[in-house]
Backbone atoms as SQL, in Angstrom:
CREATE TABLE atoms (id INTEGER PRIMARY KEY, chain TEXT, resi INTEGER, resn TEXT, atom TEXT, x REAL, y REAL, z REAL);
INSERT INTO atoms VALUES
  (1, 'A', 1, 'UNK', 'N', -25.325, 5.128, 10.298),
  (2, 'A', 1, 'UNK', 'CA', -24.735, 6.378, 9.852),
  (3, 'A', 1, 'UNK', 'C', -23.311, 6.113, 9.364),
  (4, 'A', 2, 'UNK', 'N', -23.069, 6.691, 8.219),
  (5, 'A', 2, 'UNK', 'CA', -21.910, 6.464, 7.609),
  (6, 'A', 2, 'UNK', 'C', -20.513, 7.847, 8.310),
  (7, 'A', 3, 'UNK', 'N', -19.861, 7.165, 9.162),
  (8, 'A', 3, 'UNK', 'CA', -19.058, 7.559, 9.286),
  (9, 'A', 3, 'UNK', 'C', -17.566, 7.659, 8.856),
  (10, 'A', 4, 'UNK', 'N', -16.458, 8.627, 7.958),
  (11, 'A', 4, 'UNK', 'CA', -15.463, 8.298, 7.939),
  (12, 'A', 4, 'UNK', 'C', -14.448, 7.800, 8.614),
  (13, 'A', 5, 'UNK', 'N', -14.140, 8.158, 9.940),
  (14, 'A', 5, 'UNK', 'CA', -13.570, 7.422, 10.553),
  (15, 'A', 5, 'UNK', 'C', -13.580, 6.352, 10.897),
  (16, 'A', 6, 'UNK', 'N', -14.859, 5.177, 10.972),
  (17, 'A', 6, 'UNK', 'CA', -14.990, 4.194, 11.153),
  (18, 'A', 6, 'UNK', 'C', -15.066, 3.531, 10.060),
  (19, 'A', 7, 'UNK', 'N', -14.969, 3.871, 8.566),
  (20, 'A', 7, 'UNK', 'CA', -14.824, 3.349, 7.328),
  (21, 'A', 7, 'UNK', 'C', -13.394, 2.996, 7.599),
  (22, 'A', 8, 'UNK', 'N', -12.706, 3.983, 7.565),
  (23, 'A', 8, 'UNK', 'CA', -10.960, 4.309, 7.698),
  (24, 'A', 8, 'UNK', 'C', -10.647, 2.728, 8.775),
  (25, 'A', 9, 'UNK', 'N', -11.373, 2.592, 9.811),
  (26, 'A', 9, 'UNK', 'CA', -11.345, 1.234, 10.859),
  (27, 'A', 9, 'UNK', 'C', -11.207, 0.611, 10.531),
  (28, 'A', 10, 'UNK', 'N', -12.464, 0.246, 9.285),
  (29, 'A', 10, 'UNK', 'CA', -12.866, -0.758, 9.131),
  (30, 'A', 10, 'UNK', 'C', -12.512, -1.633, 7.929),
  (31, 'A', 11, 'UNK', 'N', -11.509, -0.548, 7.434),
  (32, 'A', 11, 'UNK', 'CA', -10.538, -1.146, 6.050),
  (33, 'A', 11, 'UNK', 'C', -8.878, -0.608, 6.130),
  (34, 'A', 12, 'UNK', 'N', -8.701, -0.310, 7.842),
  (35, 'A', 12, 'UNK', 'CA', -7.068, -0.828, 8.218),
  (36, 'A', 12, 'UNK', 'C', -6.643, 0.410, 7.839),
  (37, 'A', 13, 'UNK', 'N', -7.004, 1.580, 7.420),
  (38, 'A', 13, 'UNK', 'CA', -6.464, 2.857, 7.351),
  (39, 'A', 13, 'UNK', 'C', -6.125, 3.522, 8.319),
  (40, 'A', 14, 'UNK', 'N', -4.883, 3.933, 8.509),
  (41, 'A', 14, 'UNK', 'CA', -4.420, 4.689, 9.262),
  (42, 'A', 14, 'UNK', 'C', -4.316, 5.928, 9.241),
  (43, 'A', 15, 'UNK', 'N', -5.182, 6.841, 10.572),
  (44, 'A', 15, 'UNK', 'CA', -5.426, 8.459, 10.127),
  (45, 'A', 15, 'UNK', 'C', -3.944, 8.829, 11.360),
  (46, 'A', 16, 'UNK', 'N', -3.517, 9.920, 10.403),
  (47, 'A', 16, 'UNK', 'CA', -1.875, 10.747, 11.838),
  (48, 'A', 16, 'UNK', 'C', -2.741, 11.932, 11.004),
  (49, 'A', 17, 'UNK', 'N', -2.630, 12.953, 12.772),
  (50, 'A', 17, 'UNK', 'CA', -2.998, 14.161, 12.379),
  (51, 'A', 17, 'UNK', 'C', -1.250, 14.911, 12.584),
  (52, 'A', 18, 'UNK', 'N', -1.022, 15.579, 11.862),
  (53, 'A', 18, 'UNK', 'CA', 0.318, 16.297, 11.905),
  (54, 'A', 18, 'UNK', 'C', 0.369, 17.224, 11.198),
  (55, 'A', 19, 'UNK', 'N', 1.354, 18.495, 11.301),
  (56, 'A', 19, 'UNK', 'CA', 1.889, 19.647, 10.741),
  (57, 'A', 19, 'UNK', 'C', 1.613, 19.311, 9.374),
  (58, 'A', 20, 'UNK', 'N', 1.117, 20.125, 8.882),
  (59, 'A', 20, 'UNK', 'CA', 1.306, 20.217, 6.691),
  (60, 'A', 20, 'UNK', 'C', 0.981, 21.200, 6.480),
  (61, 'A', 21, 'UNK', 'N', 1.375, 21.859, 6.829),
  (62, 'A', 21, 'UNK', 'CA', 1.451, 23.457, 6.104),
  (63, 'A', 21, 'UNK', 'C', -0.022, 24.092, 5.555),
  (64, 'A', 22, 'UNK', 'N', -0.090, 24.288, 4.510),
  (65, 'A', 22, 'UNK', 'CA', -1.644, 24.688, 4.014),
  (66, 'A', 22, 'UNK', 'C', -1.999, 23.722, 3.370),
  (67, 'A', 23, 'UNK', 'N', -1.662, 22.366, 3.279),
  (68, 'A', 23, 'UNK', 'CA', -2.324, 21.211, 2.868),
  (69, 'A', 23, 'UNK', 'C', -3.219, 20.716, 3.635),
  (70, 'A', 24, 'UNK', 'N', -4.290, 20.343, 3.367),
  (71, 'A', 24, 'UNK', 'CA', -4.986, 20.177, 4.341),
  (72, 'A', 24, 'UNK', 'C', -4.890, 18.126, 4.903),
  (73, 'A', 25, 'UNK', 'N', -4.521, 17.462, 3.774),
  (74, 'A', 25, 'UNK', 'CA', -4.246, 16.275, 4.313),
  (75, 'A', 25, 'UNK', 'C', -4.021, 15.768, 2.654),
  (76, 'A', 26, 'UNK', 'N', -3.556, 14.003, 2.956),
  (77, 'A', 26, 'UNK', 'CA', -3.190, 13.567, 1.632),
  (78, 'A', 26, 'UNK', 'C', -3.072, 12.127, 1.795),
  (79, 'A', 27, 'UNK', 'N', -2.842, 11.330, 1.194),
  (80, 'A', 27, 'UNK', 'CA', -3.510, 9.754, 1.330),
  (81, 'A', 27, 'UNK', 'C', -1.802, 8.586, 0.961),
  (82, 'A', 28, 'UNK', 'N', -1.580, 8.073, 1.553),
  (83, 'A', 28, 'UNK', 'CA', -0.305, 7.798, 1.124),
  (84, 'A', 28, 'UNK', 'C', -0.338, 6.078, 2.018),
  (85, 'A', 29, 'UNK', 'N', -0.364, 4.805, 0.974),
  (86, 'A', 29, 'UNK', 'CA', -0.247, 3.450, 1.211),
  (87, 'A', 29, 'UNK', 'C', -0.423, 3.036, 2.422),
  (88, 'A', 30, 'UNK', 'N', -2.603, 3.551, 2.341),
  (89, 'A', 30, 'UNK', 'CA', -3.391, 3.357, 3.489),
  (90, 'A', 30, 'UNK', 'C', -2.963, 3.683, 5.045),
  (91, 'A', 31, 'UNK', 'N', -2.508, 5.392, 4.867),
  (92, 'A', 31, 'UNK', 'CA', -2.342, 6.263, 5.387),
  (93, 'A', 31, 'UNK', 'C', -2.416, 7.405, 5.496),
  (94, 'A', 32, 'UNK', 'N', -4.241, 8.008, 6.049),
  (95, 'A', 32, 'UNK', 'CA', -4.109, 9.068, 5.605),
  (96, 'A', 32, 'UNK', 'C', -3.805, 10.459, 6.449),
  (97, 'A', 33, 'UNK', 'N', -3.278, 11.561, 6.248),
  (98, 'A', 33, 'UNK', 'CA', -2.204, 12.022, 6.813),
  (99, 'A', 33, 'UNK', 'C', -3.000, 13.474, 6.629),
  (100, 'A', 34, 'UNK', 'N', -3.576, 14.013, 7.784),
  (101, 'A', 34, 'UNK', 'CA', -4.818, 14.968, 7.815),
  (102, 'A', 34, 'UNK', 'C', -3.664, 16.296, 8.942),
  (103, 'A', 35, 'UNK', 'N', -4.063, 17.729, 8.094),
  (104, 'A', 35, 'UNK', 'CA', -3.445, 18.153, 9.007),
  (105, 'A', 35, 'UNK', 'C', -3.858, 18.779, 10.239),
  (106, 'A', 36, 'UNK', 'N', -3.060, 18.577, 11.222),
  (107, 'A', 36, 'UNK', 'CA', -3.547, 18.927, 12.572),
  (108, 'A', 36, 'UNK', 'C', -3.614, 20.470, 13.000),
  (109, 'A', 37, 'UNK', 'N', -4.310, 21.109, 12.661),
  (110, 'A', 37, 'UNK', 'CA', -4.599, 22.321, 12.340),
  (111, 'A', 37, 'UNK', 'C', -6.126, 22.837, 11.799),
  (112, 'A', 38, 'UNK', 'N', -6.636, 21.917, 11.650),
  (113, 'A', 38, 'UNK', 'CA', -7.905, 21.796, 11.436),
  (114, 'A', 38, 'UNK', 'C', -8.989, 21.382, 12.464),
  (115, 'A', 39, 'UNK', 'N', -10.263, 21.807, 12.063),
  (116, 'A', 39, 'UNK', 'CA', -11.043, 21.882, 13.327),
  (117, 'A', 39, 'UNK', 'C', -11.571, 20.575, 13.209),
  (118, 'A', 40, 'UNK', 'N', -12.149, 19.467, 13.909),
  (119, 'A', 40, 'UNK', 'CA', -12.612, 18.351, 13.759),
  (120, 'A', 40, 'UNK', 'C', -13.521, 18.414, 12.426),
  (121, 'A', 41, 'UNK', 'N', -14.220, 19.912, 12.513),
  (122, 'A', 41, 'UNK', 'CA', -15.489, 19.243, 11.411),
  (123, 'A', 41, 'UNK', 'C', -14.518, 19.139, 9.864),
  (124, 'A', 42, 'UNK', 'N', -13.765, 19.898, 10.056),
  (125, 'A', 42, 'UNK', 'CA', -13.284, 20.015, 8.475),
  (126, 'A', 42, 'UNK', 'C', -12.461, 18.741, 8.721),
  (127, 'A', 43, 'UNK', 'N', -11.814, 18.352, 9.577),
  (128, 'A', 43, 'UNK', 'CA', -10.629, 17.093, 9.357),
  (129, 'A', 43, 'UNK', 'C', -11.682, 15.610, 9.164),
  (130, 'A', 44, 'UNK', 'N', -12.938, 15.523, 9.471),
  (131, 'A', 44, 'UNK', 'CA', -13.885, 15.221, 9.208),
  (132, 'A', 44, 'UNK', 'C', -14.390, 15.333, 7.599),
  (133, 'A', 45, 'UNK', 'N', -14.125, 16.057, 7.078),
  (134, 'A', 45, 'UNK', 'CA', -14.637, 15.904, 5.739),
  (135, 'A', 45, 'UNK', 'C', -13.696, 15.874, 4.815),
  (136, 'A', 46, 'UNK', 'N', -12.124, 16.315, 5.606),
  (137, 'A', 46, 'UNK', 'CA', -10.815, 15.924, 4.826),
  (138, 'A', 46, 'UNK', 'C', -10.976, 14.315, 4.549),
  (139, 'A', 47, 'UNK', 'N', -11.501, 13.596, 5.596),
  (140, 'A', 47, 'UNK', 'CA', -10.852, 12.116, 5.800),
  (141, 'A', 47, 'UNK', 'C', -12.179, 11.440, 4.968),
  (142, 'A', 48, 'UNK', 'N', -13.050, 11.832, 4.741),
  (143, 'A', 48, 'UNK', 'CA', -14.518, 11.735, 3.682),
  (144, 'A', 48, 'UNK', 'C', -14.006, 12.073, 2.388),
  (145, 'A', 49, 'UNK', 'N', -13.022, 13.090, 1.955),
  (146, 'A', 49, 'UNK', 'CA', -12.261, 13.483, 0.867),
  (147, 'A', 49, 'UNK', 'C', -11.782, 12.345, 0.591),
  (148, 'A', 50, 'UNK', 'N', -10.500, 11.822, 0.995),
  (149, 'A', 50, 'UNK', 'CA', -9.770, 11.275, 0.765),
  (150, 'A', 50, 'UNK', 'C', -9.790, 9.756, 0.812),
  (151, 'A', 51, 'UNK', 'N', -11.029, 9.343, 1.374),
  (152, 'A', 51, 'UNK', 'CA', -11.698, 8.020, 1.309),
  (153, 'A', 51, 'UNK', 'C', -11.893, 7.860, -0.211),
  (154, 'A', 52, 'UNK', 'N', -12.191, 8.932, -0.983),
  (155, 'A', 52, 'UNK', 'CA', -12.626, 8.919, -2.716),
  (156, 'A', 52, 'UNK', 'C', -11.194, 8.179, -3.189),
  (157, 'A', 53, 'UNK', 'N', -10.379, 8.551, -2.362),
  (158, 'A', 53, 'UNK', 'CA', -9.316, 8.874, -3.205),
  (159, 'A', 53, 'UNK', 'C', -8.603, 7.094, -2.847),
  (160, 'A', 54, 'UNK', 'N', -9.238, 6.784, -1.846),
  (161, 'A', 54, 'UNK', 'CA', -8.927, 4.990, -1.419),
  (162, 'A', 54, 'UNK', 'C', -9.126, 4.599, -2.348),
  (163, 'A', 55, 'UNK', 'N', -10.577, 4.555, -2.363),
  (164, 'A', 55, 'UNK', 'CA', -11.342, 3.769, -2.763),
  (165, 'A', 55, 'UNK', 'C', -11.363, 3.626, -4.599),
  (166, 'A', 56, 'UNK', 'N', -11.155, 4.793, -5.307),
  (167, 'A', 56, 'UNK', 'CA', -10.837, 4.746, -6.476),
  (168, 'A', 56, 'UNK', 'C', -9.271, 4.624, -7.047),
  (169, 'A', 57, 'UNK', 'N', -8.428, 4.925, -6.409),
  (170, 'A', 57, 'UNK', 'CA', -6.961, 4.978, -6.609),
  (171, 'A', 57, 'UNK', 'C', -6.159, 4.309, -5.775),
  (172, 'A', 58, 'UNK', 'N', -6.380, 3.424, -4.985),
  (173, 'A', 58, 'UNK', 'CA', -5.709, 3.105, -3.468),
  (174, 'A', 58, 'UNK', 'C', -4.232, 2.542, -3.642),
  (175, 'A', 59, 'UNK', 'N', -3.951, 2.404, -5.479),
  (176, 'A', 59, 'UNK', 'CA', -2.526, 2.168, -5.327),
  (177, 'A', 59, 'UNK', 'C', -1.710, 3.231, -5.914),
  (178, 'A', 60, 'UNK', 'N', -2.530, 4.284, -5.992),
  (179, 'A', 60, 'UNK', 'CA', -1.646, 5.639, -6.029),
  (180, 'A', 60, 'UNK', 'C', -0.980, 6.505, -4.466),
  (181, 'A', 61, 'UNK', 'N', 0.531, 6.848, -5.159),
  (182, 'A', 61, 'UNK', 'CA', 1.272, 7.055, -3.833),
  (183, 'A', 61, 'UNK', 'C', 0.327, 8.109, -2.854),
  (184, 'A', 62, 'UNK', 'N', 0.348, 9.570, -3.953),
  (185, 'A', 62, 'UNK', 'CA', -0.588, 10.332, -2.885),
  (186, 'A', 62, 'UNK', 'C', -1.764, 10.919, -3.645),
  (187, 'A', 63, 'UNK', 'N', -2.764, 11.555, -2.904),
  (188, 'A', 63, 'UNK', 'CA', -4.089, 12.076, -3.115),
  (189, 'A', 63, 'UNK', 'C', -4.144, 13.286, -2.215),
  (190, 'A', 64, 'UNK', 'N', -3.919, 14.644, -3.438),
  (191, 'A', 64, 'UNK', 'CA', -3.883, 15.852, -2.200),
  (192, 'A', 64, 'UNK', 'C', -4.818, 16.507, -2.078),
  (193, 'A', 65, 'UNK', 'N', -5.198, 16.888, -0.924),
  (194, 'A', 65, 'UNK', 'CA', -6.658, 17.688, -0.899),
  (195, 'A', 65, 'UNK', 'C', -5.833, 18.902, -0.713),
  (196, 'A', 66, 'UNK', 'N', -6.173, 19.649, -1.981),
  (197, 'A', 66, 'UNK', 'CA', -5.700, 21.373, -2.347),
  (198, 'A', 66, 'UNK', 'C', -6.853, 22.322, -2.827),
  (199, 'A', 67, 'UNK', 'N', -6.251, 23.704, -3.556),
  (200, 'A', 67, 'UNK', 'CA', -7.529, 24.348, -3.679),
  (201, 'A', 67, 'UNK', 'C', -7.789, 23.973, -4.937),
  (202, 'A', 68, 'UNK', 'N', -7.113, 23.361, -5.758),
  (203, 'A', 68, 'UNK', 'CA', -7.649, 22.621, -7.499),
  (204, 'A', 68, 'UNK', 'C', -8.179, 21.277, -7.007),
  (205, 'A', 69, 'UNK', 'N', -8.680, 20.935, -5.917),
  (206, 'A', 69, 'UNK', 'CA', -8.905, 19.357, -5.596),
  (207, 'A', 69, 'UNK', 'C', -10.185, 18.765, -6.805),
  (208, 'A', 70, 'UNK', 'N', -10.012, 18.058, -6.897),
  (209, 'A', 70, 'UNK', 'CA', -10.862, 16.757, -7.476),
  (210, 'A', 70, 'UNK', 'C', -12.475, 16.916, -6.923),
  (211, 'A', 71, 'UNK', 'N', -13.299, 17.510, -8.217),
  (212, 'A', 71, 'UNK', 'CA', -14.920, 17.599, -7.890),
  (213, 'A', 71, 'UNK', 'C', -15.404, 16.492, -7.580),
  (214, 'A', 72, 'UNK', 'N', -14.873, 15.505, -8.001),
  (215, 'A', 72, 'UNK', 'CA', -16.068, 14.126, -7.847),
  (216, 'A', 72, 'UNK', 'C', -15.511, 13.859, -6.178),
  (217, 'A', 73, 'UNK', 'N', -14.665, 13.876, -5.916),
  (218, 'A', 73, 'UNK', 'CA', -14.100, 13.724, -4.633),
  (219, 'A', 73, 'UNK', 'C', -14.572, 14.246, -3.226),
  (220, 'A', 74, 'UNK', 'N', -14.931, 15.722, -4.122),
  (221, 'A', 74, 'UNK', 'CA', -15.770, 17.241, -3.230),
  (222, 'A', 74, 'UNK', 'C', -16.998, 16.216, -3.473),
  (223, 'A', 75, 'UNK', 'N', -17.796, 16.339, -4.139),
  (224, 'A', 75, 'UNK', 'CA', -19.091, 15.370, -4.086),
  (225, 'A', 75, 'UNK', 'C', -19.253, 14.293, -3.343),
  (226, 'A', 76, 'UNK', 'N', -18.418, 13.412, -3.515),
  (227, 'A', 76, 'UNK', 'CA', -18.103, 12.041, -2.605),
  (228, 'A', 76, 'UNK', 'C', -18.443, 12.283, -1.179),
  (229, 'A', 77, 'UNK', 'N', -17.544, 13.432, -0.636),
  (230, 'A', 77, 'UNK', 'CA', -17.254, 13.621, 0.572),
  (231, 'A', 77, 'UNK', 'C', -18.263, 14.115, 1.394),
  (232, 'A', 78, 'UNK', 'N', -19.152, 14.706, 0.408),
  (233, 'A', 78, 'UNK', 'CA', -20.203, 15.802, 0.730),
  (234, 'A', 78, 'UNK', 'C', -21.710, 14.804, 1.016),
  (235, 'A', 79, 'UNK', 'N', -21.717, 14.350, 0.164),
  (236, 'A', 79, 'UNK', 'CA', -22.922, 13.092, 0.294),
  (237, 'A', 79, 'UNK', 'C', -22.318, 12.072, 1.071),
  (238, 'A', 80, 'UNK', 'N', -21.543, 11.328, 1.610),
  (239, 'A', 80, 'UNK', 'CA', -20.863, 10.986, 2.247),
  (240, 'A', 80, 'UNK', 'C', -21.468, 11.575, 3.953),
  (241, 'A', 81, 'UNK', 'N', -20.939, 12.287, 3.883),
  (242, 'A', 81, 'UNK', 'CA', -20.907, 13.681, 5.165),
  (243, 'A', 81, 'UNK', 'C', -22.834, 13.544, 5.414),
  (244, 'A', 82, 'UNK', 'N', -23.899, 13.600, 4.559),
  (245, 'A', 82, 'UNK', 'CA', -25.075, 14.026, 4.373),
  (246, 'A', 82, 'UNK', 'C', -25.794, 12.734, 4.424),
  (247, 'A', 83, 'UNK', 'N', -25.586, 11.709, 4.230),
  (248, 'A', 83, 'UNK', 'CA', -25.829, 10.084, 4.189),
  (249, 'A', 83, 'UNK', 'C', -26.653, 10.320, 3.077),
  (250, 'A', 84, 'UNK', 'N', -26.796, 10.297, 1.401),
  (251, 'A', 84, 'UNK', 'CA', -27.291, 10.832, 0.578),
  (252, 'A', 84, 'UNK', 'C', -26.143, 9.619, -0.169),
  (253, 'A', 85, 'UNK', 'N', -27.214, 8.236, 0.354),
  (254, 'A', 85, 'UNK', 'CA', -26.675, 7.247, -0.022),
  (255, 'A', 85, 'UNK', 'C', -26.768, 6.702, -1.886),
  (256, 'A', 86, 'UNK', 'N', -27.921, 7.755, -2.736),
  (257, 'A', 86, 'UNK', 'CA', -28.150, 7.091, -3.954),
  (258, 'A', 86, 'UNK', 'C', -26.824, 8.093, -5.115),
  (259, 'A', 87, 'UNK', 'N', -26.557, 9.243, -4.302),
  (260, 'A', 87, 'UNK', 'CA', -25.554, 10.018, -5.312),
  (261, 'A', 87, 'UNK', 'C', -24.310, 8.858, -4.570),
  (262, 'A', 88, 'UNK', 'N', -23.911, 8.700, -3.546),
  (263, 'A', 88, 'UNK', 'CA', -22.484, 7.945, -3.122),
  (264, 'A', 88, 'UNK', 'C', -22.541, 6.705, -4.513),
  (265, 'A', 89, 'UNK', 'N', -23.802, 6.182, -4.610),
  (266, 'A', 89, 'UNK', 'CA', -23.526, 5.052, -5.652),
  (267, 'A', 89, 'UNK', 'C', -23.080, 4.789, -6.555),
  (268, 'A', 90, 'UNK', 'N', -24.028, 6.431, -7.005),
  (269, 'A', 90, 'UNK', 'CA', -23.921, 6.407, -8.350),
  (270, 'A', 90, 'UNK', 'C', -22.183, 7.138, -8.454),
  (271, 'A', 91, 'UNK', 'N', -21.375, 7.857, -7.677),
  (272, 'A', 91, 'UNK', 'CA', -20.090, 8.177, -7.620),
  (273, 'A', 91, 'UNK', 'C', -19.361, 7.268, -7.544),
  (274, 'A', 92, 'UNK', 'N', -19.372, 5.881, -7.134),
  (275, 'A', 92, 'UNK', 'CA', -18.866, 4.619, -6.703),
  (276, 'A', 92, 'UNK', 'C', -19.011, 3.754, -7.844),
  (277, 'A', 93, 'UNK', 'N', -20.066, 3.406, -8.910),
  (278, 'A', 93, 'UNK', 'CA', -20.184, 3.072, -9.509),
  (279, 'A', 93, 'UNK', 'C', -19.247, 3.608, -10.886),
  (280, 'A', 94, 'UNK', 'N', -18.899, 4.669, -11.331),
  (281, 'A', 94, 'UNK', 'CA', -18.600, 5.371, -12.369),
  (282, 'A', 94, 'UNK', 'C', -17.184, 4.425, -12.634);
């Protein structure tokens, strides 16, 4: 089972849950920074969000999960979340 948090482990990412206002979290030089205000399941699919945002951008400073966020990202996270391993590919692949 594909878990985010143990992806995040398993490639040295560091999750801090802390205050951010109505942001819900954001990705900053393999650190991602989820806010603590959220219920596990959603900080759970924040950190599935923002894995998109590693994994395709990882030398961009930040990656914000807002309400204009990034569809392929929403997708990522969602199949991701669902183990709906042939759409992750084909999102990974692009």
């Amino acid at each position: 089972m594909f878990n985010p948090f143990n992806i995040c482990k398993r490639h040295n990412i560091i999750i801090v849950a802390e205050p951010l206002g109505n942001i819900a979290g954001y990705y900053e030089n393999k650190v991602m920074h989820i806010n603590d205000k959220l219920p596990n399941c959603k900080m759970e699919y924040v950190v599935a969000y923002l894995l998109y945002g590693y994994l395709h951008k990882p030398h961009e400073i930040f990656f914000l999960m807002s309400v204009s966020s990034n569809q392929e990202a929403k997708k990522f996270a969602i199949y991701l979340l669902t183990q709906q391993l042939e759409q992750l590919e084909h999102i990974l692949n692009k």
